[in-house]
mmCIF file as gemmi writes it, N, C-alpha and C atoms, coordinates in Angstrom:
data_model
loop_
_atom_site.group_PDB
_atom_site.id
_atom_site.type_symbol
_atom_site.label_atom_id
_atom_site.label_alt_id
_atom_site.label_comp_id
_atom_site.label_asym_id
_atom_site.label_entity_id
_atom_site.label_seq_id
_atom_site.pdbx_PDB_ins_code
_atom_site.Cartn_x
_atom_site.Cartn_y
_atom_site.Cartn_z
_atom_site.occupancy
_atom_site.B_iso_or_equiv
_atom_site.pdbx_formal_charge
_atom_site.auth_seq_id
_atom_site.auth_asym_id
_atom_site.pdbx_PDB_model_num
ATOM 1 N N . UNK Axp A 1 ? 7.752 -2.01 -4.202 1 0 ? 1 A 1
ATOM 2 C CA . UNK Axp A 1 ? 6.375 -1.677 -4.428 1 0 ? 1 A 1
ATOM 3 C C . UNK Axp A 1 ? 6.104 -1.298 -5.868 1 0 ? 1 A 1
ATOM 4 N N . UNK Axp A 2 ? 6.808 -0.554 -6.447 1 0 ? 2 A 1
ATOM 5 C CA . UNK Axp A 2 ? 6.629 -0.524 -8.133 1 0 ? 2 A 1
ATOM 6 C C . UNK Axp A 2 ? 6.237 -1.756 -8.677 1 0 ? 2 A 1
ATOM 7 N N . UNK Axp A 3 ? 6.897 -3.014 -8.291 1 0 ? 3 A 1
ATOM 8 C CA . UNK Axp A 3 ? 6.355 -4.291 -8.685 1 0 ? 3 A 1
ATOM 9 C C . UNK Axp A 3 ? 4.884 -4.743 -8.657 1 0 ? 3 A 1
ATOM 10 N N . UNK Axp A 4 ? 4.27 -3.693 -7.607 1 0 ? 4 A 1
ATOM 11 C CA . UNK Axp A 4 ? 2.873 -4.37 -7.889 1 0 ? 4 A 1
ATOM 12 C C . UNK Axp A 4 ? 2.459 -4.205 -8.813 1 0 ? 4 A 1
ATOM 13 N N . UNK Axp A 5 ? 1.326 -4.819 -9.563 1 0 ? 5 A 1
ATOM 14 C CA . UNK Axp A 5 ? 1.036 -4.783 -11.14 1 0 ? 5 A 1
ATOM 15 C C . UNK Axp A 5 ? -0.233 -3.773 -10.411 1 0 ? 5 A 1
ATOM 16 N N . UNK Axp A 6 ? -1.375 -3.17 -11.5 1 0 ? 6 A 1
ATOM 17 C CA . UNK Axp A 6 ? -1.862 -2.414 -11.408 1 0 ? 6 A 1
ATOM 18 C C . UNK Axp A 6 ? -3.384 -3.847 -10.984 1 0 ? 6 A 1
ATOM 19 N N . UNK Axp A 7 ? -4.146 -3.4 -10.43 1 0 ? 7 A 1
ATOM 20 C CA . UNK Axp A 7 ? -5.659 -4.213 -9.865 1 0 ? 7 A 1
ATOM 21 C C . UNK Axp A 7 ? -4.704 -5.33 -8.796 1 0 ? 7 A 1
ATOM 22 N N . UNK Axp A 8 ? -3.664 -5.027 -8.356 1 0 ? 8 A 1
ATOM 23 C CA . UNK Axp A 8 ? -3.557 -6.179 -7.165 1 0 ? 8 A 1
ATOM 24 C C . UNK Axp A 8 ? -2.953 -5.486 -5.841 1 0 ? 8 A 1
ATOM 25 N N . UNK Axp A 9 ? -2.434 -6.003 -4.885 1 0 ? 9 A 1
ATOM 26 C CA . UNK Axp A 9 ? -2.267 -5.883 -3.751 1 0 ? 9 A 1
ATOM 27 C C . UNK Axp A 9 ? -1.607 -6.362 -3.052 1 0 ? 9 A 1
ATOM 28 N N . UNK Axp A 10 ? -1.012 -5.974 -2.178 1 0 ? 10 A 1
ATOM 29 C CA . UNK Axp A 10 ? -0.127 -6.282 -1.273 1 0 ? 10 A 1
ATOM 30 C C . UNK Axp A 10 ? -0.258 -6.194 0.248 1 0 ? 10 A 1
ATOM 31 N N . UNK Axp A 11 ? -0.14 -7.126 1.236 1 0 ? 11 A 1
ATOM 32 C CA . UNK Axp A 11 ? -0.641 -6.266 2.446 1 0 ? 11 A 1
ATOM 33 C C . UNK Axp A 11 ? 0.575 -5.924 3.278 1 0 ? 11 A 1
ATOM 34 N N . UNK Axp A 12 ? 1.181 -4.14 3.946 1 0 ? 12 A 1
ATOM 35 C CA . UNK Axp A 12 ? 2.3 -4.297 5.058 1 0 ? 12 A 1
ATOM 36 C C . UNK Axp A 12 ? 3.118 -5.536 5.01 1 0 ? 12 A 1
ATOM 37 N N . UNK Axp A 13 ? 2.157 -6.126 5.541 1 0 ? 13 A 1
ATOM 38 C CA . UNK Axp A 13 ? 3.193 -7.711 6.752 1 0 ? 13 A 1
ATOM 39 C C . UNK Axp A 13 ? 3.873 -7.905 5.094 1 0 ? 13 A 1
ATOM 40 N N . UNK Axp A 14 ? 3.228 -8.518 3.596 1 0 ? 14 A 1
ATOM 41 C CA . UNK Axp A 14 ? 3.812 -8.785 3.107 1 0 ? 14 A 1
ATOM 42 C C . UNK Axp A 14 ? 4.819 -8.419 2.517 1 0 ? 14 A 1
ATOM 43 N N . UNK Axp A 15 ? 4.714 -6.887 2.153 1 0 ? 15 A 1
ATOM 44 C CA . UNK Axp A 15 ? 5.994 -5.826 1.495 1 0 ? 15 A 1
ATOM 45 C C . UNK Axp A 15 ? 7.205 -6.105 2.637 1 0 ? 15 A 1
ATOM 46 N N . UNK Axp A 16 ? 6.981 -6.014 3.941 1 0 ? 16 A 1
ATOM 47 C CA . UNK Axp A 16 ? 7.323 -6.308 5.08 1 0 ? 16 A 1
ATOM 48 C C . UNK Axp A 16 ? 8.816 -7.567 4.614 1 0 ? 16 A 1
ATOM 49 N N . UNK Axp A 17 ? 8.354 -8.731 4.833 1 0 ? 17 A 1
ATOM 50 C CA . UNK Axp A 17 ? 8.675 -10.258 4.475 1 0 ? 17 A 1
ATOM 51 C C . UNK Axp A 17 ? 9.456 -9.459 3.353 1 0 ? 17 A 1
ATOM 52 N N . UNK Axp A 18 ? 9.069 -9.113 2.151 1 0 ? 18 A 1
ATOM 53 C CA . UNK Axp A 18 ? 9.915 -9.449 0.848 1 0 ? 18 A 1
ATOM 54 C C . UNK Axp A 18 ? 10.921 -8.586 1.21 1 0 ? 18 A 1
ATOM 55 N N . UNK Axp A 19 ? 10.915 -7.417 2.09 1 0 ? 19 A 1
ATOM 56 C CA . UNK Axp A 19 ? 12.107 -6.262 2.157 1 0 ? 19 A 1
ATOM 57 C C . UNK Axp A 19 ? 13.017 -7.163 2.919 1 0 ? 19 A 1
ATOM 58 N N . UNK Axp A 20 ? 12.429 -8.459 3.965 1 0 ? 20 A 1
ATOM 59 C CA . UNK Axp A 20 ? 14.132 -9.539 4.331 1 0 ? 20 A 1
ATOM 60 C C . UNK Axp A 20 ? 13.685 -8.832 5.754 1 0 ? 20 A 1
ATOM 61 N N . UNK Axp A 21 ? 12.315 -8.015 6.767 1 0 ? 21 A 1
ATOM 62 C CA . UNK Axp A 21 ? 12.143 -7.646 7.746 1 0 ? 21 A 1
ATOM 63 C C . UNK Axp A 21 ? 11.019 -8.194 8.607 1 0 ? 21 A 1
ATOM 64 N N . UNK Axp A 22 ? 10.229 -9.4 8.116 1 0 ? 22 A 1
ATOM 65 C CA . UNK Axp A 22 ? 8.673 -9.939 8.255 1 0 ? 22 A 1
ATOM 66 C C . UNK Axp A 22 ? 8.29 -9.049 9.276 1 0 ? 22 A 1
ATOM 67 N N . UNK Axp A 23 ? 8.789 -9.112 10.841 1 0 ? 23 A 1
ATOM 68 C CA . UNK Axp A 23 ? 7.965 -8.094 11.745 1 0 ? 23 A 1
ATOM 69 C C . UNK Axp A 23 ? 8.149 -6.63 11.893 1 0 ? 23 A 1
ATOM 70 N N . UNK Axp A 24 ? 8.451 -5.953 10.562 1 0 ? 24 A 1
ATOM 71 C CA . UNK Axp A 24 ? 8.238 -5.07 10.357 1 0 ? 24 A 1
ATOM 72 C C . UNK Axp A 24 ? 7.251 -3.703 9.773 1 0 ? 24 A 1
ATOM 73 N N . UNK Axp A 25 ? 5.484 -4.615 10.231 1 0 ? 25 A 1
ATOM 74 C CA . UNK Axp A 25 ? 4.992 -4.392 8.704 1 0 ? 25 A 1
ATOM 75 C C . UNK Axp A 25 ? 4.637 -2.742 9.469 1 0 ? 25 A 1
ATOM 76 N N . UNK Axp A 26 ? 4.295 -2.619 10.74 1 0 ? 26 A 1
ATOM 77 C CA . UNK Axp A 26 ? 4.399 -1.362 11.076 1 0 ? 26 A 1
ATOM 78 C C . UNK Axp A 26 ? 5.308 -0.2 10.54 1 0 ? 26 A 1
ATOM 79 N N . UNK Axp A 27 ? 6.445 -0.578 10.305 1 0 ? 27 A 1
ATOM 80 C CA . UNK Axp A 27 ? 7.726 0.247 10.309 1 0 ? 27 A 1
ATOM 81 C C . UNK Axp A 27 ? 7.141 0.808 8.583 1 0 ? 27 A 1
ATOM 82 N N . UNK Axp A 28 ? 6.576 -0.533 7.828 1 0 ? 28 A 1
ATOM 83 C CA . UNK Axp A 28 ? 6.33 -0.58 6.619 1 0 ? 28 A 1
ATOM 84 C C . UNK Axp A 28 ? 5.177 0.806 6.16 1 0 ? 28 A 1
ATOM 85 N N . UNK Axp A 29 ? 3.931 0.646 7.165 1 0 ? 29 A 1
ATOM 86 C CA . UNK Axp A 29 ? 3.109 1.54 7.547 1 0 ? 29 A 1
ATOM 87 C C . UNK Axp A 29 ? 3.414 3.229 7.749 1 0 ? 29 A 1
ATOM 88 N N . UNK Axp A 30 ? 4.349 3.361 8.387 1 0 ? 30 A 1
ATOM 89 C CA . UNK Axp A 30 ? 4.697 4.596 9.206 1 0 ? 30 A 1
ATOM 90 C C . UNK Axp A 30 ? 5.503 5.17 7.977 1 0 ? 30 A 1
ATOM 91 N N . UNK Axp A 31 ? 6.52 4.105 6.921 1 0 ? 31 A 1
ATOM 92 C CA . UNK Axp A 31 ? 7.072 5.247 5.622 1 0 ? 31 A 1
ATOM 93 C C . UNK Axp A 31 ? 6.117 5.083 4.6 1 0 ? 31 A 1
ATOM 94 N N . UNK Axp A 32 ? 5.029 4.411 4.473 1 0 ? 32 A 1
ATOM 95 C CA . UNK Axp A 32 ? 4.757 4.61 3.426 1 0 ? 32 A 1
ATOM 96 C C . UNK Axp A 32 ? 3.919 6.229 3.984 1 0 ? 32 A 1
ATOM 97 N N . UNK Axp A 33 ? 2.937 6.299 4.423 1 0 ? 33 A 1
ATOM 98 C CA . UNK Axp A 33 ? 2.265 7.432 5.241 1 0 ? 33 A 1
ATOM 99 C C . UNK Axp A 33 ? 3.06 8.889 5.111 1 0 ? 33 A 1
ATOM 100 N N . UNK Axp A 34 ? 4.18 8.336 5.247 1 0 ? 34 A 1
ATOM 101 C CA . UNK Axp A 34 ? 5.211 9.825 4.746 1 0 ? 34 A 1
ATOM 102 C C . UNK Axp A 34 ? 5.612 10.147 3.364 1 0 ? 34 A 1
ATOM 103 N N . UNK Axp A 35 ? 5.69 8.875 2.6 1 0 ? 35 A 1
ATOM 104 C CA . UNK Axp A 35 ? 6.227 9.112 1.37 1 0 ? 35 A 1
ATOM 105 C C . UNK Axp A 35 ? 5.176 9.853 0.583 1 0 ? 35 A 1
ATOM 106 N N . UNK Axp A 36 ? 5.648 10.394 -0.356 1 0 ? 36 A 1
ATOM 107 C CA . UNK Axp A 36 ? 4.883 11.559 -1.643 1 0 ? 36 A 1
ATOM 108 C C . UNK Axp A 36 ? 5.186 10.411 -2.622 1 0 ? 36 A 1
ATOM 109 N N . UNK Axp A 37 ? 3.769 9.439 -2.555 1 0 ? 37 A 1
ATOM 110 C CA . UNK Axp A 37 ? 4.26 8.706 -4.157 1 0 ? 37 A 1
ATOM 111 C C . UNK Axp A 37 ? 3.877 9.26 -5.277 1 0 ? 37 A 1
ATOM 112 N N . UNK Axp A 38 ? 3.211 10.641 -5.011 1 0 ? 38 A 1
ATOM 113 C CA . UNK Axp A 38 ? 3.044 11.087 -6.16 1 0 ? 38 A 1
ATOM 114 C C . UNK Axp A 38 ? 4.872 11.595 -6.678 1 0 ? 38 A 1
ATOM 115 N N . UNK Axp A 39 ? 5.422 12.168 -6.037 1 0 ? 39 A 1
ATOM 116 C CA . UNK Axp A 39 ? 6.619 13.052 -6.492 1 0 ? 39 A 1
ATOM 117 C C . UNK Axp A 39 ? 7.552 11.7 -7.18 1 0 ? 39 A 1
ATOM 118 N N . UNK Axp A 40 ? 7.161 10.553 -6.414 1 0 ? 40 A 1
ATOM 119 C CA . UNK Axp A 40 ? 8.151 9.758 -7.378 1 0 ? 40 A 1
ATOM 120 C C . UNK Axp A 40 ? 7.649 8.339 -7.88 1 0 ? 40 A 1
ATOM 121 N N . UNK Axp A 41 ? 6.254 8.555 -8.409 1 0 ? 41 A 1
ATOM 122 C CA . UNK Axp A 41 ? 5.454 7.474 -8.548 1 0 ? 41 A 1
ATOM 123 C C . UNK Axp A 41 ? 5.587 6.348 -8.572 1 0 ? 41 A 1
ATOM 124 N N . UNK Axp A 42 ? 5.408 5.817 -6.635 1 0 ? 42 A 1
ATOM 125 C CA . UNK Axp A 42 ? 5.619 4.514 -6.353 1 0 ? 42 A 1
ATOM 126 C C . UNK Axp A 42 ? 3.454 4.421 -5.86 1 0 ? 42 A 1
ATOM 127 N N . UNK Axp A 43 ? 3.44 3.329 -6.69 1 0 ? 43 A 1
ATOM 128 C CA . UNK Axp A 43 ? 1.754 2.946 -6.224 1 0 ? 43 A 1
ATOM 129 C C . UNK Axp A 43 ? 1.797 2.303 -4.668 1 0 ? 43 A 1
ATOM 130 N N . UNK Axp A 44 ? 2.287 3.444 -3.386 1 0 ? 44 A 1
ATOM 131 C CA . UNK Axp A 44 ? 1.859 2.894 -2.192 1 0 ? 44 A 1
ATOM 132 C C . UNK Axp A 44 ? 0.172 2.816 -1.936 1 0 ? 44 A 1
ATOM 133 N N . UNK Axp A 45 ? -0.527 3.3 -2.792 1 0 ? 45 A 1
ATOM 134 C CA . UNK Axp A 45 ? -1.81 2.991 -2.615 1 0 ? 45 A 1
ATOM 135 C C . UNK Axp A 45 ? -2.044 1.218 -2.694 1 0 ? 45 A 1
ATOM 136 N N . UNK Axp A 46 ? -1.346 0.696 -3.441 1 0 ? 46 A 1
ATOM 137 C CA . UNK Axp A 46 ? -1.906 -0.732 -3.553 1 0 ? 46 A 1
ATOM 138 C C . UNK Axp A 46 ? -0.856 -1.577 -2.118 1 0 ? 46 A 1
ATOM 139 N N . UNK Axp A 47 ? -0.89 -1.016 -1.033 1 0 ? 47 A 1
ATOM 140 C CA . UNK Axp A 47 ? -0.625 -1.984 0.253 1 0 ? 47 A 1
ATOM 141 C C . UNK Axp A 47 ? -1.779 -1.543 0.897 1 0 ? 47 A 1
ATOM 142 N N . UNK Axp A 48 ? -2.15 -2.956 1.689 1 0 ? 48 A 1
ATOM 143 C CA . UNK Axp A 48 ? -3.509 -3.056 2.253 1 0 ? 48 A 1
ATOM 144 C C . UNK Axp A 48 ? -3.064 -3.056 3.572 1 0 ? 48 A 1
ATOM 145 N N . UNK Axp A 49 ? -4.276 -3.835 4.36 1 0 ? 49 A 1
ATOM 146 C CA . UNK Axp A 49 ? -3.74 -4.146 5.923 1 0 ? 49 A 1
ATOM 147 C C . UNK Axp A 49 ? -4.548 -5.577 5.931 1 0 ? 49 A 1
ATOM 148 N N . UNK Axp A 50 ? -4.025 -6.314 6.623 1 0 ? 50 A 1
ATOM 149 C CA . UNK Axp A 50 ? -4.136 -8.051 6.029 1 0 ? 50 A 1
ATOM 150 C C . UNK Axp A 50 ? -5.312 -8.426 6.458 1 0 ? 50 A 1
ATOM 151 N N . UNK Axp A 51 ? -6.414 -7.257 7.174 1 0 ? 51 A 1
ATOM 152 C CA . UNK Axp A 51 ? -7.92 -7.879 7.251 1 0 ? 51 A 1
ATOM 153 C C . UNK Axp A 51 ? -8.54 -7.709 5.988 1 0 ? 51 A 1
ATOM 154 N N . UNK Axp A 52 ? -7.659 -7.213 4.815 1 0 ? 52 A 1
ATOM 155 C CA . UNK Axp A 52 ? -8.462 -6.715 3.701 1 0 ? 52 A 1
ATOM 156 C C . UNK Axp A 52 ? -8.73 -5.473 3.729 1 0 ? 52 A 1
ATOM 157 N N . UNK Axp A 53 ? -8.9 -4.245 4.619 1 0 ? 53 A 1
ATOM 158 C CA . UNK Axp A 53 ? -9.396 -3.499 4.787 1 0 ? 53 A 1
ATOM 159 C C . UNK Axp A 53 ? -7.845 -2.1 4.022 1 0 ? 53 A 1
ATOM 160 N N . UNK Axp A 54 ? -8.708 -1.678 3.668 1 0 ? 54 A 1
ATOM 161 C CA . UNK Axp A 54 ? -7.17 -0.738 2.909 1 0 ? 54 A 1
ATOM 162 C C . UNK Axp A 54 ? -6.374 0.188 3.75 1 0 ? 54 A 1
ATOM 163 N N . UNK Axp A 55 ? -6.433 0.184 4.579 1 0 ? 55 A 1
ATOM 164 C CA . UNK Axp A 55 ? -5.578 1.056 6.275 1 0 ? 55 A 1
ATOM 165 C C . UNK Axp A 55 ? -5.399 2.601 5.439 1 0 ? 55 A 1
ATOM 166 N N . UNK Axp A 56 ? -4.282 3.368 6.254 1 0 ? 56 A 1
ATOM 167 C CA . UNK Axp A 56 ? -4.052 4.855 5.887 1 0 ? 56 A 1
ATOM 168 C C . UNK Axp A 56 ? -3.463 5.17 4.243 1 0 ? 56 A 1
ATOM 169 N N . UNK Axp A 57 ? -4.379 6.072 4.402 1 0 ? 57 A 1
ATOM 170 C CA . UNK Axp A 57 ? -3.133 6.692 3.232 1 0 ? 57 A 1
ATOM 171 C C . UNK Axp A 57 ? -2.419 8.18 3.2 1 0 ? 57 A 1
ATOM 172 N N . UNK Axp A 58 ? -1.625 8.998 2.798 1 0 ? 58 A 1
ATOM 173 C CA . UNK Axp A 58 ? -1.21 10.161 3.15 1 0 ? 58 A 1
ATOM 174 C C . UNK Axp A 58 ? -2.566 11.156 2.771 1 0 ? 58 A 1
ATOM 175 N N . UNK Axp A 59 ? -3.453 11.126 1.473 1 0 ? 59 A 1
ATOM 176 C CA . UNK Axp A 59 ? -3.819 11.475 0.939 1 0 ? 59 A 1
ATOM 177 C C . UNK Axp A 59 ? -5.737 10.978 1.394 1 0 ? 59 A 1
ATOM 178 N N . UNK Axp A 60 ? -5.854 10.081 2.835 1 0 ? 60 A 1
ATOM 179 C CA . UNK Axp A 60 ? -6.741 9.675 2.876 1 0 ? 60 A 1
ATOM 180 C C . UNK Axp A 60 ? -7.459 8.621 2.521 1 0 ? 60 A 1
ATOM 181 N N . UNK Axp A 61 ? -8.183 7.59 3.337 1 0 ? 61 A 1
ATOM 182 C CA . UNK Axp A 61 ? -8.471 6.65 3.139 1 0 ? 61 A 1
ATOM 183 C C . UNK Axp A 61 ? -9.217 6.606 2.152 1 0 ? 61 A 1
ATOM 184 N N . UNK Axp A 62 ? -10.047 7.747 1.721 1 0 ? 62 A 1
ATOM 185 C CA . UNK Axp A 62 ? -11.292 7.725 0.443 1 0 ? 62 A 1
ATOM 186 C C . UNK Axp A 62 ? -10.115 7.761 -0.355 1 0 ? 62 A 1
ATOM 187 N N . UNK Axp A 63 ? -9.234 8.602 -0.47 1 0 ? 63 A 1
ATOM 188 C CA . UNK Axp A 63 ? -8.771 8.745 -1.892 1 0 ? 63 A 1
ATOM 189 C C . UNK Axp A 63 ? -7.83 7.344 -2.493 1 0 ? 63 A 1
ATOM 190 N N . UNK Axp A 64 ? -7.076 6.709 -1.266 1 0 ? 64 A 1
ATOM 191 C CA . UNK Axp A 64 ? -6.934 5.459 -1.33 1 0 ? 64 A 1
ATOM 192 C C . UNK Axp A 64 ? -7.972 4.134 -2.164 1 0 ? 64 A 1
ATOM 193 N N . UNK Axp A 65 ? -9.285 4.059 -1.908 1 0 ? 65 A 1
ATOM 194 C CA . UNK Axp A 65 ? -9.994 3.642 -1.946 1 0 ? 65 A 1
ATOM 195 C C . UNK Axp A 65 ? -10.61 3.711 -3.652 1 0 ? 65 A 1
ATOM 196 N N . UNK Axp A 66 ? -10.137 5.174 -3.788 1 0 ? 66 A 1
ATOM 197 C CA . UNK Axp A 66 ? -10.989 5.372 -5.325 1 0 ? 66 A 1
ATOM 198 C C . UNK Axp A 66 ? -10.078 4.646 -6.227 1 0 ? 66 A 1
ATOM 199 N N . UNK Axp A 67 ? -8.376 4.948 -5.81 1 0 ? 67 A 1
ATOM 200 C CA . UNK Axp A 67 ? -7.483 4.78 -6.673 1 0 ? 67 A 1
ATOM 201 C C . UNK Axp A 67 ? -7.516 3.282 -6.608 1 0 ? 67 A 1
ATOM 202 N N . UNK Axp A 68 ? -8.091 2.589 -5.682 1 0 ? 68 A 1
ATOM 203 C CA . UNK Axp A 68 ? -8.048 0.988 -6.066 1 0 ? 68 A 1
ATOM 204 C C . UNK Axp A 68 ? -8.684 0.641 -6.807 1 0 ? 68 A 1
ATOM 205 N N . UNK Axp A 69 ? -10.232 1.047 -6.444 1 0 ? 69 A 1
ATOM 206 C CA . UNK Axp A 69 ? -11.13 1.002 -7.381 1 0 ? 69 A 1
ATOM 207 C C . UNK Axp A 69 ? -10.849 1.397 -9.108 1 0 ? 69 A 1
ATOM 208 N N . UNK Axp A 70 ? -10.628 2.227 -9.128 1 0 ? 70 A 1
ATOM 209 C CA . UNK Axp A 70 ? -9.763 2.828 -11.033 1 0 ? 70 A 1
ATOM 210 C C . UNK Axp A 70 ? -9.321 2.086 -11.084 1 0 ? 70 A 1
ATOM 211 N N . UNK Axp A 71 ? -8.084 0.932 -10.349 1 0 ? 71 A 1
ATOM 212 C CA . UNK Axp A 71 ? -7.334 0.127 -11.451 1 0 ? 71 A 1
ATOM 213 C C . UNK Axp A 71 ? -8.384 -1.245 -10.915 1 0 ? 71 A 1
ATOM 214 N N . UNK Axp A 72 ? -9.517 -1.53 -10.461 1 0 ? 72 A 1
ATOM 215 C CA . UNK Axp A 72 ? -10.023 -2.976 -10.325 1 0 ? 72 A 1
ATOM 216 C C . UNK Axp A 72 ? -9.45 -3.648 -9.344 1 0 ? 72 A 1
ATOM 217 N N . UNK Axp A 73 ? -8.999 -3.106 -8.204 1 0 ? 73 A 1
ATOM 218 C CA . UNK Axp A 73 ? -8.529 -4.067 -7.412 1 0 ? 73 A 1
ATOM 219 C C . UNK Axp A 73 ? -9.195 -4.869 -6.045 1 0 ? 73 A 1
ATOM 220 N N . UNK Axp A 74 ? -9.091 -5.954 -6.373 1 0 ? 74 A 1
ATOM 221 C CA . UNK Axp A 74 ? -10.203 -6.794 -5.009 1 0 ? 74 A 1
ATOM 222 C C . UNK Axp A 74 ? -9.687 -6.502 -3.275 1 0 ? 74 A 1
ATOM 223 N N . UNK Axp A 75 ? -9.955 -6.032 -2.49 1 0 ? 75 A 1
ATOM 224 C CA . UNK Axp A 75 ? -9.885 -5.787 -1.866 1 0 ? 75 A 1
ATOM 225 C C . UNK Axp A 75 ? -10.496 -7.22 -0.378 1 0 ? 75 A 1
């Protein structure tokens, strides 16, 4: 996930696939939700959920939402 560049996106299913797990994107869901990317700044804000729609974040879906918005990202 560090790999995402800043204004783009990723959705679960896909972080999912590249980790070598495709039907995992749940599993994908459930750590990011736990992780503190602030304490070790990984941008889990930029994984989506593949209707487009930006799913959970630890920190809340608004705050999710702003931080996409700051770097320009299409949703």
């Amino acid at each position: 996930m560090s790999r995402i560049p800043r204004g783009k996106t990723l959705t679960y299913k896909e972080v999912a696939r590249r980790a070598g797990r495709p039907r995992a994107y749940r599993a994908v869901g459930n750590i990011l939700n736990r992780y503190d990317s602030r304490k070790y700044r990984v941008p889990c804000h930029r994984v989506i959920r593949a209707d487009g729609r930006a799913g959970g974040f630890r920190w809340g879906s608004r705050k999710k939402l702003q931080l996409l918005r700051k770097e320009k990202a299409t949703l």
